[in-house]
C-alpha positions, 0 to 999 in steps of 0.5 A: 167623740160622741159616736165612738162613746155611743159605739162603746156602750152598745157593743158593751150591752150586747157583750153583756146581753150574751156573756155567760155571767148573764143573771138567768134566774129572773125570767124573762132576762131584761133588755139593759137599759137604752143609752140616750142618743144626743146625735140629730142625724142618724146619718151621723150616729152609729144604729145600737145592736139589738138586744138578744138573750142566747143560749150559754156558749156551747149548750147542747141540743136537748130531744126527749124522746117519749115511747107510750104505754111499754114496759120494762121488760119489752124492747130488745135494749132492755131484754125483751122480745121486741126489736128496737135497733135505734134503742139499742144504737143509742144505748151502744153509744149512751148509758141504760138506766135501769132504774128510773121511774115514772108515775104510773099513768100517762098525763102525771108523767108527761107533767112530770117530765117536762117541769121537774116537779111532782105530778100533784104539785103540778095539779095532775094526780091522774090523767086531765079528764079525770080532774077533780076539785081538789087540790093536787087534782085540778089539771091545771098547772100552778103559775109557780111552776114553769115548763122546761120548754118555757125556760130554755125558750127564755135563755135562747132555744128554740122548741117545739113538741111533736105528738101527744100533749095531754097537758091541756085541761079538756074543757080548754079544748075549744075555740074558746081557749084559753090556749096558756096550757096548750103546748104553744102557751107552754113555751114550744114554739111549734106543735104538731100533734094531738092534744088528748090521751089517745088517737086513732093512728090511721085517722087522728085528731090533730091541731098545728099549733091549736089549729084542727087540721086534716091530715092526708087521706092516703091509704098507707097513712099513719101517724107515727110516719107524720110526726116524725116527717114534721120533726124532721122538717121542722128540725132541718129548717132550723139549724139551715136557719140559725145553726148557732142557736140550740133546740129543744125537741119533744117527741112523744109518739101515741105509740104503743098506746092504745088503739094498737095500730101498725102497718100490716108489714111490722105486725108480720115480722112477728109472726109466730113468735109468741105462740110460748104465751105470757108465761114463758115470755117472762122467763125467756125475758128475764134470762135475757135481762140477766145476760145483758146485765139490766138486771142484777144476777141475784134478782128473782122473777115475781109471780103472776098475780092470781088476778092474771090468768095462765095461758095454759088455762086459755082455750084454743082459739083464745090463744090464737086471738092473744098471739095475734094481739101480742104480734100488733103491738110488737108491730107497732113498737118496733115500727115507732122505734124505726120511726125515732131511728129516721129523727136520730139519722137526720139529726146525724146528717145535719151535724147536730146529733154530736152535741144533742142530749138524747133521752130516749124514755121507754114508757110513760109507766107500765105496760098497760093492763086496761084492755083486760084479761082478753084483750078488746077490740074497741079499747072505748069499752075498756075505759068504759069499764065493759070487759071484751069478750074473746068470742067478740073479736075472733072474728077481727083477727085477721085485720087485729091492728088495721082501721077497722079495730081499736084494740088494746092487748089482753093483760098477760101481754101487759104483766109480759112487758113488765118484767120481772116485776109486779102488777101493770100501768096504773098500779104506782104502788110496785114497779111494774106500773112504775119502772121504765128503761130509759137510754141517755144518749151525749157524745159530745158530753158523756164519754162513758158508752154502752154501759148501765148506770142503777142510781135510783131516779124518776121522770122529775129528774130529767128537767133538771139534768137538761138545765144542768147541761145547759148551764141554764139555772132554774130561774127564782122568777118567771113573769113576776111569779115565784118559782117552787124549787124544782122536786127534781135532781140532775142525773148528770153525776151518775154519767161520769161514775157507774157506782157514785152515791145517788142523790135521789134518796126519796120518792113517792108514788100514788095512783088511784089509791095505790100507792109507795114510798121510796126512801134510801134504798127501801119501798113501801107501797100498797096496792088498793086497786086493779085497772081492769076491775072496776068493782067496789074499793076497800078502804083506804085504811084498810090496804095491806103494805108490803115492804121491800130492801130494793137496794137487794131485791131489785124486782121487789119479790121479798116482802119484809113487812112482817119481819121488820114493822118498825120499818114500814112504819117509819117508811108509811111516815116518809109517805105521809109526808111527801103526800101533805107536801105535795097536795096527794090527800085525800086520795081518790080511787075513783076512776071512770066515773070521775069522766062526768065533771059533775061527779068530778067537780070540775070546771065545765066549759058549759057550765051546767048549761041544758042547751046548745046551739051549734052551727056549720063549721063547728068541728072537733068539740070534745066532750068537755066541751059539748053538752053531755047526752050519754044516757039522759033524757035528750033532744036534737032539733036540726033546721034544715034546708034541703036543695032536692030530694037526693039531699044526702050528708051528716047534719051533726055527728058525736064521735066516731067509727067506734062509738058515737051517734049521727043525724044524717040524711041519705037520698033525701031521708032523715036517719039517726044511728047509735053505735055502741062500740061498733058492736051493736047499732040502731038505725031509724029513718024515714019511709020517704025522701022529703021534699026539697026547702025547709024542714025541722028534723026532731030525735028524741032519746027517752032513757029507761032509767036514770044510770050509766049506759042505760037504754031507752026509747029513741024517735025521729021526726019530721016537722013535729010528727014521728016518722020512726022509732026504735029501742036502744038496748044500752048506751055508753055509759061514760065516754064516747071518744078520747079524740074524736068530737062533735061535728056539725055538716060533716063527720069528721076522723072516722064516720059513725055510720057505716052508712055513708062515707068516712071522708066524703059526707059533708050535708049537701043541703043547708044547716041553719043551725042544731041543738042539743038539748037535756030534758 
């Protein structure tokens, strides 16, 4: 009698443990509580079912496919001159939105996006090496806001993330953790990818989890293919596994940000197809979005801002360079859309595509316009606020896209890809920073296929339109914290009916001091700043408003503010207080400088400490976590022992192939390097090869003056005496990589000298130990 009582209650917890009237707004759901077992054999009692919270009955796959740095009016789904195939199979089986929303920059969308809260209540006000002191700026997610991931991973999903993060704040980067704001401390179970903004392509940084790991040396490597190989694995294996159990998968390529790097037969394909220039694209562009119905019939192409030149006005050989850029970066955006079609096919091969909601997200924000009116060839010098110079780069156009360049496209390409809108990437205020097409993709769920939905949404809502397919509630509670109530709406009506009322009525944006307000079908922004122009700012009360009816104007080319003051002020209003409400003031239009977190005022792993000891086998140290040496008074004393007079190899490296500064040993002689950019180097040695056993290698860098990118004395020693001097004509003035770090005994990634080997150049003498040190 006992035991069948004891078998009734327990097959009673499992049944309510996994019904669908389950409470899931309190994170993590409680375990019911255990039935005392009075049985003294357990041969005689019937063992309790485990405990286990699934996901509701019939909840879908959710994938979130993220595409960096690509506007509006690029991809072919959406009008434009570049091919995606997959994009447009998923758009022929789903619906285009043609207006969504993101925030303008790279970080505040990524949070955004995988939260359903606003990027500054998520403290991400720019991207996270930008962080400041201020509230609605301090990389650091609050514990009232919980990931998406980290819900679905509570009701029963598994998850995982591929590719870029930039969610972590950077002085967490290191061993020293902590790891609750790296993706596995976020609620994915697996990541495979790179944490910052950036990586090179062909030679990434990349942690498994918040493990560094190599990745295969091989000549065809790229890292959009190895993405999108784990995902693949990772996928299979877990429907193999547990079939029954839904997943939850993020894939955000590093492409097509920059560097833009493609394999050399993708940037063929588009050979010669842009020898027009930026100008005519956008009306060839712009008639195609009309034919395909993404942009209305009556909308009006805007202008080219004065600030962008006419390719008319450009020489020659200039426009040889720009159609080679514009050829890279076509390249490479439809080799990742090939990338994404390989996931989607094997997501149909394993039988899980029919019930997995696809977003396909084309862009982050903007086309981006930071590579500057020529384009770059190091994409490091623009976000160090250098401008490129055509005649630096004419000499890389044949291998424009290969490991040998970083580049970033010239910013006609940029406004290009953002139409038929205004401005770029970084500027929030008008929708060529903001508009992105986006493609929801559903079989099982939306019956509607291959057609436009025009309902107003942003990246916050797709957080809640997951939860909403899932049957999964925002919970109240997580981990005995809170929850804010989710600035996001579920986009799930607007599936079932083209011309339902949208029920995202209100939305601000803000970037660096440009900034916009949408509310019930009008706009009003200000444009304060400009990417690629980093020059004194005008006051923030003095910016000019525009102001728009988007409900009749859909690429924002009527400016109303004259005409109707009454209503820019009462948008200007709506501004204010979404911005109080969401920890936006004081806004701040800093932008390179704020890389110092001493002018920042944020955290500093170092803590203002003067000297570091490093050891072998400390790799990857970012700058976040590595003392700062651009451009001030520094010395680097290595403790050497060298096996012979042949001893060759890196004592300690800082960054890479594209900027950075070595110590290194070759046959026996001590060698400092300074790289500025891969444009200019200093290389120092000594005359002789030193004898084998114990030796004290000294560099010392004396600035002329104490400023950003100064240049300065530089001196290398041994054992205390000079050997070798030299003049550094100027140094990078805020950072030196977005993705490599600092290594000790090896150069890792992409070697900052030339001079030895970029994989084979471990040190083969011994490092007792090095430090960095400010004077």
């Amino acid at each position: 009698m006992k035991f069948a009582v004891l078998l009734s209650a327990c097959l009673l917890v499992t049944t309510l443990a996994n019904a669908a009237e389950l409470d899931r707004t309190i994170l993590p759901i409680p375990a019911p509580p255990v039935v005392p077992i009075t049985t003294l054999d357990a041969r005689n009692a019937a063992a309790p079912p485990r405990f286990q919270v699934t996901a509701p009955k019939g909840a879908p796959n959710i994938v979130i496919v993220l595409i960096d740095d690509i506007g509006f009016g690029h991809s072919s789904a959406f009008g434009g001159p570049i091919r995606m195939p997959t994009l447009e199979k998923l758009a022929g089986g789903g619906l285009k939105y043609n207006r969504f929303h993101t925030t303008a920059l790279c970080s505040p969308t990524r949070v955004a996006l995988l939260t359903g809260h606003n990027h500054h209540a998520n403290n991400a006000g720019a991207i996270m090496e930008l962080a400041t002191a201020f509230p609605g700026n301090t990389g650091v997610r609050p514990k009232e806001i919980t990931t998406l991931a980290e819900i679905l991973r509570q009701n029963g999903y598994s998850t995982a993330a591929f590719g870029k993060y930039h969610e972590t704040p950077p002085w967490e980067v290191s061993v020293s953790g902590p790891y609750d704001r790296w993706p596995t401390g976020s609620g994915f179970d697996k990541f495979y990818g790179f944490i910052g903004g950036e990586t090179n392509q062909w030679a990434p940084a990349v942690f498994d989890g918040v493990t560094r790991v190599e990745t295969p040396k091989r000549d065809d490597y790229h890292f959009t293919v190895d993405m999108t190989d784990k995902a693949v694995q990772w996928v299979s294996a877990q429907q193999s596994l547990t079939p029954d159990k839904p997943f939850y998968m993020y894939f955000a390529t590093g492409a097509t940000h920059a560097p833009h790097h493609a394999p050399a037969d993708w940037i063929a394909k588009y050979k010669g197809e842009f020898k027009q220039g930026w100008d005519q694209l956008r009306e060839e562009s712009f008639a195609r979005q009309k034919k395909l119905g993404v942009v209305p019939a009556n909308a009006k192409l805007t202008p080219r801002p004065k600030e962008i030149p006419a390719w008319a006005d450009m020489s020659a050989k200039q426009k040889q360079l720009f159609e080679r850029q514009m050829e890279t970066f076509a390249g490479f955006a439809a080799h990742t859309d090939h990338e994404v079609g390989r996931l989607v096919d094997q997501l149909d091969k394993i039988g899980a595509l029919e019930n997995t909601l696809l977003f396909y997200v084309v862009g982050d924000n903007g086309s981006s316009a930071e590579g500057g009116p020529e384009g770059t060839y190091n994409e490091m010098m623009a976000l160090n606020g250098i401008q490129g110079k055509a005649e630096q780069m004419l000499d890389h156009i044949d291998d424009w896209g290969s490991p040998k360049t970083f580049p970033h496209f010239a910013i006609g390409w940029a406004w290009a890809g953002n139409t038929p809108f205004q401005w770029t990437k970084q500027v929030a205020s008008h929708f060529g920073g903001t508009r992105n097409g986006m493609v929801v993709h559903w079989p099982k769920g939306i019956a509607a296929k291959g057609e436009v939905r025009s309902q107003f949404h942003h990246v916050v809502d797709i957080a809640p339109t997951a939860l909403e397919a899932a049957k999964i509630p925002h919970p109240q509670q997580v981990n005995g914290v809170k929850q804010r109530p989710m600035d996001g709406v579920s986009m799930l009506y607007s599936t079932t009916d083209a011309k339902a009322a949208e029920r995202r009525t209100t939305q601000y944006f803000e970037m660096f001091g440009n900034r916009g307000i949408y509310h019930e079908g009008w706009v009003a922004c200000t444009r304060h700043s400009i990417p690629w122009l980093l020059t004194k700012l005008p006051p923030l009360q003095d910016d000019t408003w525009e102001l728009y009816n988007v409900d009749e104007d859909f690429s924002e080319a009527n400016n109303l503010a004259a005409t109707n003051p009454e209503k820019l002020k009462e948008l200007q209003a709506v501004f204010l207080k979404e911005a109080v409400r969401n920890h936006v003031l004081p806004i701040d239009d800093r932008r390179s400088e704020r890389f110092d977190p001493r002018i920042a005022g944020r955290p500093d792993l170092l803590n203002g400490r003067k000297s570091l000891t490093v050891y072998p086998g400390m790799t990857g140290m970012m700058e976040n976590a590595f003392i700062n040496v651009k451009g001030v008074h520094h010395t680097v004393t290595a403790e050497v022992e060298l096996k012979d007079d042949k001893t060759s190899g890196v004592i300690i490296a800082q960054a890479g192939y594209f900027g950075g500064w070595t110590v290194y040993f070759k046959e026996g002689k001590p060698h400092h390097e300074y790289n500025w950019f891969a444009i200019e180097r200093t290389n120092i040695a000594g005359d002789t090869a030193l004898a084998p056993g114990k030796h004290t290698i000294g560099y010392e860098f004396i600035p002329d003056a104490a400023r950003p990118g100064t240049g300065g004395k530089s001196i290398l020693s041994v054992d205390g005496k000079p050997v070798a001097e030299a003049k550094i004509p100027k140094t990078q003035p805020f950072a030196f990589s977005a993705d490599e770090g600092a290594d000790v005994g090896l150069d890792s990634e992409t070697n900052v000298s030339p001079d030895y080997k970029q994989h084979d150049n471990a040190f083969t003498g011994k490092i007792i130990k090095v430090t960095v040190e400010q004077k």
